[in-house]
C-alpha positions in Angstrom: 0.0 0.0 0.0 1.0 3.5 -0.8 1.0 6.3 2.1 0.6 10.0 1.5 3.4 11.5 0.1 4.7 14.9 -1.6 7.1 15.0 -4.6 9.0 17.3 -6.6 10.6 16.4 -9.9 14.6 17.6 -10.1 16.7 17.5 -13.0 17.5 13.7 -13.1 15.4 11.9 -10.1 12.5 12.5 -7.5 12.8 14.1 -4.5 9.8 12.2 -2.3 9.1 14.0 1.4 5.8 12.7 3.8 4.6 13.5 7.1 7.2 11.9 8.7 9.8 14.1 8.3 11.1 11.5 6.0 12.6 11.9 2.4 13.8 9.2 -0.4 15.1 9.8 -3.8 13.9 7.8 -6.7 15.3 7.4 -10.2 12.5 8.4 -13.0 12.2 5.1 -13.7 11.4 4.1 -10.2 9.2 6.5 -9.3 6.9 5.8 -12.4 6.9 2.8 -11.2 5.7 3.1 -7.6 3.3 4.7 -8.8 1.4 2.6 -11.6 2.9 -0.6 -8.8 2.7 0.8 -5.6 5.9 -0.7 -5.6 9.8 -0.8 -7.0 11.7 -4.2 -8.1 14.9 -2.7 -6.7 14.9 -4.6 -3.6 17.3 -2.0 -1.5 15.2 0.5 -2.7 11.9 -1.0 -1.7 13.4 -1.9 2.1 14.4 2.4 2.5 10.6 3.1 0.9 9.1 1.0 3.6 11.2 1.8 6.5 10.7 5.3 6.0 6.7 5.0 5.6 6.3 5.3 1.9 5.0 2.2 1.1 3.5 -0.3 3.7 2.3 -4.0 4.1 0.5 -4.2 7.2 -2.8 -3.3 8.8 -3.2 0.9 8.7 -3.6 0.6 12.4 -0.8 -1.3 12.7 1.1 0.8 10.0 0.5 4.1 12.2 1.1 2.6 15.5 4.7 1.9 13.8 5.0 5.7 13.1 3.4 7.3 16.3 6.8 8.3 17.5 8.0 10.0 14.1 4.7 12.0 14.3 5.4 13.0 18.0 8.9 14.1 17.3 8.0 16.4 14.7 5.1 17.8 16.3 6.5 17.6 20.1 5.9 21.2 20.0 2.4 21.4 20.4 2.5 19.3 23.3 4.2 22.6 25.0 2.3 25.5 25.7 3.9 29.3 25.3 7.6 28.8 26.7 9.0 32.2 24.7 8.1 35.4 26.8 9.6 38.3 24.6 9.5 41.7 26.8 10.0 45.0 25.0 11.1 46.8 27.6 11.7 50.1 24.9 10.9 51.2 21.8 14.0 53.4 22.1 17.0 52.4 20.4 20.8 54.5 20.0 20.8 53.0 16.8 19.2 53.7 12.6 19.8 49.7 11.3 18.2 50.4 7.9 16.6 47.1 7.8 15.1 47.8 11.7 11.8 45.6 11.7 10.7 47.3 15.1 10.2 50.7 13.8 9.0 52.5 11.0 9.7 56.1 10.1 5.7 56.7 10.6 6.1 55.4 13.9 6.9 57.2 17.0 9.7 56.3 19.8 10.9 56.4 23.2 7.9 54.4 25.0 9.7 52.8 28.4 8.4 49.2 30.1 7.6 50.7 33.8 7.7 48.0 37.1 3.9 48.1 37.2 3.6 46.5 33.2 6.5 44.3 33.8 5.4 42.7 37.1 1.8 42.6 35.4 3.3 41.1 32.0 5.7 38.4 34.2 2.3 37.0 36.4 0.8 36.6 32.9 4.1 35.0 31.8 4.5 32.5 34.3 0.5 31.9 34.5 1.4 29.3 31.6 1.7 25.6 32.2 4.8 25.3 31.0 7.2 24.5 33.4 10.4 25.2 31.4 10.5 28.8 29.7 12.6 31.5 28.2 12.3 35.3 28.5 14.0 37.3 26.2 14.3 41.0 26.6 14.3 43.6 23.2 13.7 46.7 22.4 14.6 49.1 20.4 17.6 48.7 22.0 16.9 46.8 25.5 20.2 48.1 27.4 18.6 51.8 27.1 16.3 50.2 29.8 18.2 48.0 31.7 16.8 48.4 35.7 13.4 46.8 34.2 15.7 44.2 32.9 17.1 43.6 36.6 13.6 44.0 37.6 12.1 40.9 35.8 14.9 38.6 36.3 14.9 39.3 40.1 10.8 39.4 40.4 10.6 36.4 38.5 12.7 34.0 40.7 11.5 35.6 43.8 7.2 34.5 42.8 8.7 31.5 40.9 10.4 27.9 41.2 9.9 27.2 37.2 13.4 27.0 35.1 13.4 30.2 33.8 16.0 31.0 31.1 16.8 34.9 30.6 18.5 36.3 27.1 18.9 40.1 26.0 18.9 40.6 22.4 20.7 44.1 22.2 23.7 45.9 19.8 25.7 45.8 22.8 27.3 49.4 22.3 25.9 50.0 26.0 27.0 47.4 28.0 29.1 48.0 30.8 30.9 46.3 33.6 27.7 46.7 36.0 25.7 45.2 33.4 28.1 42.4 32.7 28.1 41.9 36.3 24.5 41.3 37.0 24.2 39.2 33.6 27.4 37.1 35.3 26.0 36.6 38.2 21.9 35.5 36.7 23.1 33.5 34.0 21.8 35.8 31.6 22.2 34.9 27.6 23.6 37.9 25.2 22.6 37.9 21.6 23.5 40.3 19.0 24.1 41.1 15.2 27.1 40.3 13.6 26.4 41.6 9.6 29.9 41.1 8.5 33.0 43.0 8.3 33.4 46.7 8.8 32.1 48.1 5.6 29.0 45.6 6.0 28.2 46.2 9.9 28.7 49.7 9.2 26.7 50.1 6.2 23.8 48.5 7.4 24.1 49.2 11.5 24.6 53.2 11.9 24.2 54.8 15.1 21.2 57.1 15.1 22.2 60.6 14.1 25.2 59.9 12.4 27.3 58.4 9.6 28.7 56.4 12.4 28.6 52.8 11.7 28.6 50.7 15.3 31.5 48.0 13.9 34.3 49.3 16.2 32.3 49.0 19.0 30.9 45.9 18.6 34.0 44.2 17.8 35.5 45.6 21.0 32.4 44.3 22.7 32.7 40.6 21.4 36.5 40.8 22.1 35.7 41.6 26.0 33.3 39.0 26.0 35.1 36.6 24.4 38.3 37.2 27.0 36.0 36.7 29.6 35.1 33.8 28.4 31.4 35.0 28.1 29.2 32.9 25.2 27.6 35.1 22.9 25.0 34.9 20.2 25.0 36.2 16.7 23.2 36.7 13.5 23.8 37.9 10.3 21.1 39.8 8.6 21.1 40.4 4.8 20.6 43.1 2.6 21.2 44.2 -1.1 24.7 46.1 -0.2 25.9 42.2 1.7 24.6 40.0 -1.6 28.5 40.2 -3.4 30.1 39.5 0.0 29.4 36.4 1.3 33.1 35.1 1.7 34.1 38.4 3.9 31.0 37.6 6.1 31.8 34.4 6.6 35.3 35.5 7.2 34.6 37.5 10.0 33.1 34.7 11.8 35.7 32.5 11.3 38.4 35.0 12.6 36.4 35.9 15.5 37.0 31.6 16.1 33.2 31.5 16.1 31.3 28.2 15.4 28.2 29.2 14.3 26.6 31.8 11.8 23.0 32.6 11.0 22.3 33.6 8.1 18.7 35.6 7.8 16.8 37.5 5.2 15.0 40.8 5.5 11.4 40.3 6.6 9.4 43.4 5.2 8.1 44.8 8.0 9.3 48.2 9.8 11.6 50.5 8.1 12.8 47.1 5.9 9.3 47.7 4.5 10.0 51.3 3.9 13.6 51.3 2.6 13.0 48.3 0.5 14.2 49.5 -2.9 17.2 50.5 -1.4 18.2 47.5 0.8 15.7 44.5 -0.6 16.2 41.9 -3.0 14.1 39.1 -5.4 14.1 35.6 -3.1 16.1 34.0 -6.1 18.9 36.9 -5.5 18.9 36.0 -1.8 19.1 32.1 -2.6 21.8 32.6 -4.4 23.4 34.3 -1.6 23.0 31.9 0.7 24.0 28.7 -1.5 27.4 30.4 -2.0 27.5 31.2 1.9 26.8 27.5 2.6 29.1 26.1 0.0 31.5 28.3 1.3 31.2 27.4 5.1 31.5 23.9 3.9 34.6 24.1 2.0 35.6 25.9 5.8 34.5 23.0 7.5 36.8 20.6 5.1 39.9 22.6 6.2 39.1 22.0 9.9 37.5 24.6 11.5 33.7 23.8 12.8 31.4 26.3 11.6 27.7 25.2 11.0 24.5 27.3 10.0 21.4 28.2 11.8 19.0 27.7 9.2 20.6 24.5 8.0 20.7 23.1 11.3 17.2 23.7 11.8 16.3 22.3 8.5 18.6 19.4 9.0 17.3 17.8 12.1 13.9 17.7 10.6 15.6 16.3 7.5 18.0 14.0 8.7 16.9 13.4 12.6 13.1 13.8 11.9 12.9 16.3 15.0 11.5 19.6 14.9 12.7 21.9 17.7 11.1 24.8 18.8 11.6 27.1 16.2 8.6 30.0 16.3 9.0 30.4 12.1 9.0 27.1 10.7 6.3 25.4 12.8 3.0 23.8 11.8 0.7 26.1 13.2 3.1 28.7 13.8 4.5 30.0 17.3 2.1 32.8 17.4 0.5 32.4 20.6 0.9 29.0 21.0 4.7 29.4 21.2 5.4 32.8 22.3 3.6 36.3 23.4 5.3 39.5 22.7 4.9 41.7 25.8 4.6 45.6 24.3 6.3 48.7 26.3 3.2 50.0 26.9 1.3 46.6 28.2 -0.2 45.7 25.3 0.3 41.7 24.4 0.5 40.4 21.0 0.6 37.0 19.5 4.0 37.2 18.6 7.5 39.3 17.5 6.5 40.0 14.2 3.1 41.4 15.2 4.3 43.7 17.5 6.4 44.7 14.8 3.4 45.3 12.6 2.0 47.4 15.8 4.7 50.0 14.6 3.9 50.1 11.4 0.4 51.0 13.3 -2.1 47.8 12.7 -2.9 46.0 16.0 -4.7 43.3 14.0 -2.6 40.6 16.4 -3.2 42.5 19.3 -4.4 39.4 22.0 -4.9 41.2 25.3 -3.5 44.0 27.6 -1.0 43.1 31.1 -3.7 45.2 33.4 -6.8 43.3 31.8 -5.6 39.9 30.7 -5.1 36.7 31.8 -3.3 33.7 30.3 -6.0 31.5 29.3 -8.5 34.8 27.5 -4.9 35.6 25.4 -4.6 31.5 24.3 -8.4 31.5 23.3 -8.8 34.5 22.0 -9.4 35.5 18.4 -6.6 36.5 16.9 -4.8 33.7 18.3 -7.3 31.3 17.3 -6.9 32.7 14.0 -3.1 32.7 14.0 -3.3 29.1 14.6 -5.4 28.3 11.7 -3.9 30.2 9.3 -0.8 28.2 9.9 -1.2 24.8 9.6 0.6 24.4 6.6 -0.4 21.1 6.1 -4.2 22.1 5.6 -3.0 25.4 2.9 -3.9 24.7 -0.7 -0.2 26.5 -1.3 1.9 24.2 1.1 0.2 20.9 1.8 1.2 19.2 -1.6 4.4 20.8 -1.6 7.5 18.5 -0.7 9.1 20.9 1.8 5.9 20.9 3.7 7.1 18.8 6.4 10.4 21.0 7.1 8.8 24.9 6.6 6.0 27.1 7.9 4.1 29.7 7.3 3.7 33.6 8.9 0.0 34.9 9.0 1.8 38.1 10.2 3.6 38.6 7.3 1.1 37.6 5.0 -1.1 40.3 6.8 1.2 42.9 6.6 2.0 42.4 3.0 -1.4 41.7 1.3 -4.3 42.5 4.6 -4.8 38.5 4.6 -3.7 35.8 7.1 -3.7 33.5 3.8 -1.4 34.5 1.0 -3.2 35.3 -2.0 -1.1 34.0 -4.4 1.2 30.9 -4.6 5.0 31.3 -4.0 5.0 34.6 -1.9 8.4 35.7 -1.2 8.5 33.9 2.1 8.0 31.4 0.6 10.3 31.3 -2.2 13.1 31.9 0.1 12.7 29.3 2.4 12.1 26.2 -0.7 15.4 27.8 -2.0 17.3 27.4 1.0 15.9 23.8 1.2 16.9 23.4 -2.8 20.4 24.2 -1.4 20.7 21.7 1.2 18.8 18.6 -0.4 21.2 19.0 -3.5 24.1 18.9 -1.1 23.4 15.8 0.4 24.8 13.4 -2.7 27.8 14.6 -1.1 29.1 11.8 1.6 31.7 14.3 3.0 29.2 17.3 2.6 26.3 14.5 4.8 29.2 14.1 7.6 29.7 17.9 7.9 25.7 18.5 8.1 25.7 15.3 10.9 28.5 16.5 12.8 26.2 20.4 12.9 23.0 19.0 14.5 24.2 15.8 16.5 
């Protein structure tokens, strides 16, 4: 018997995916032939269709009881409820990135997170099941605002016993030693952005105000850090001017001895949105862009030094583990909600990072609730999220559920919103979408490669 699968015709074979997380390539000749058989004569090839769920010949109960496991391992997600508690402690920010998806030119600035919103916004926080969560303070930039930093992490392990993870995302041009004490001492996570080399950081990272670009400070940053022996977070964001430069970015990770990279596209929302024909670019551009990073980063790898991907990784696992982590973007429904709440300056509570981005942009279509007015279980059950959630199960989309990279992707009713006033995109192959099946191009045509399969192992095991 045949189970559901997707399929996608490549230059010389078949590239077969189902929900599983599984894949199997099949010659032409095969593949016609497992289809008008429901079977293939090739006896090693019939064994990997059957262990991998493709074809069966068994009961269909006992056939699913077989692949219970796969299906909980990539879906353990939804058996979580919201662990990611993003605080935007300010809108303020020392800083004029060009591709800033938190502001927008029409949007105004300088709104602070007071004690009475955050101790409101942590009861709601914690007020979830889930016993293991992370809080992540942003901003703007979230260092502008640093006592209400202090003030979450120390309310929130005085009301509560659950394993709370802390991380600021922040440029890190005002951190100082008191900071770096307190984050020391609590365990606290940095993460930052790391575009590339000088002309790059600077080019797309200036300090508000000026022509300054922030490199040299950053890169004494990172160098303290990294003599302290301090871990740090980084990722690379993209835009027209860093297209021709993928070897120097890469570069200035692999001086900085760093063993991991994450490469990301612009998302139009913010000022992105607004500066787009100056800093944008087609998906296939982009694509581009990040095959040459990853061939490069492999070639890297085959001279010695570890470096792996972010993206890949995540892709990977799904591919080659069949696990899904956590990952807000490329879930089935989305992390909207489900997965994460986006705490606003001013109290306000959003599904998720992105629509608090699109609050900026002023549209609070995602807006779930308010910290003096709210509790948990009216934000889970409430509209917006409801909607969220159904807009994003890929698997029941007329655009993604016959698609092959179904099982590894997902979709962004935030960004479909912002870009066409519809949770559903209104027509196939957005740009979203085009960039994420092109970065999955990349890697599946990579993995004929043993060496290139032992690099990709060694990044996600």
């Amino acid at each position: 018997m045949l189970n559901y699968f997707n399929f996608k015709k490549r230059k010389n074979d078949y590239l077969l995916t189902n929900d599983f997380g599984n894949y199997c390539i099949l010659s032409n000749d095969e593949f016609n032939e497992l289809i008008t058989s429901k079977s293939v004569t090739n006896e090693q090839k019939s064994a990997e269709l059957e262990a991998k769920g493709f074809i069966y010949n068994c009961r269909k109960d006992e056939f699913i009881l077989n692949f219970t496991q796969n299906i909980r391992n990539m879906k353990q997600y939804l058996l979580r409820p919201t662990s990611l508690h993003i605080f935007v402690v300010t809108t303020d920010c020392n800083g004029d990135c060009v591709y800033c998806q938190a502001k927008s030119h029409h949007s105004g600035c300088g709104k602070y997170m007071t004690e009475e919103i955050a101790k409101n916004a942590v009861n709601i926080a914690i007020s979830s099941p889930c016993q293991s969560m992370s809080f992540e303070f942003q901003g703007g930039e979230p260092l502008m605002n640093f006592d209400i930093i202090r003030y979450i992490v120390d309310y929130s392990s005085s009301i509560s016993d659950k394993d709370i993870s802390y991380n600021i995302v922040s440029n890190l041009t005002l951190l100082n030693d008191e900071m770096l004490e307190y984050i020391i001492a609590h365990n606290i996570t940095l993460s930052t952005s790391l575009d590339g080399p000088a002309d790059v950081h600077n080019n797309n990272r200036p300090f508000l105000h000026s022509n300054y670009g922030m490199y040299s400070v950053v890169d004494n940053r990172l160098n303290s850090l990294r003599e302290k022996n301090i871990h740090f977070g980084a990722i690379q964001t993209t835009t027209h001017f860093s297209l021709k430069k993928y070897r120097e970015i890469i570069d200035e990770y692999v001086i900085r001895d760093m063993d991991s990279i994450f490469i990301r596209p612009l998302t139009p929302l913010g000022m992105a949105a607004d500066r787009w024909n100056e800093i944008g670019y087609t998906p296939e551009e982009f694509c581009s862009f990040y095959k040459n990073c990853i061939e490069y980063i492999i070639s890297i790898n085959k001279d010695g030094h570890f470096l792996s991907e972010g993206h890949a990784r995540i892709f990977l696992r799904k591919i080659l583990l069949q696990y899904a982590e956590n990952y807000m973007d490329l879930r089935s429904p989305c992390g909207g909600g489900l997965g994460q709440l986006a705490y606003y300056s001013d109290g306000n509570i959003y599904t998720c990072d992105e629509a608090r981005m699109l609050s900026e942009m002023g549209n609070n279509a995602f807006l779930v609730g308010n910290v003096f007015d709210s509790q948990y279980k009216d934000i889970i059950s409430s509209s917006a999220c409801r909607a969220v959630c159904k807009a994003s199960i890929s698997e029941s989309l007329p655009t993604c559920n016959q698609c092959v990279y179904q099982p590894y992707c997902g979709v962004c009713p935030v960004v479909n919103y912002a870009s066409t006033k519809d949770l559903y995109e209104k027509s196939p192959a957005n740009y979203r979408c085009r960039i994420y099946r092109g970065m999955l191009d990349v890697l599946f045509d990579m993995l004929d490669d043993e060496e290139t399969l032992k690099i990709f192992y060694s990044w996600i095991e």
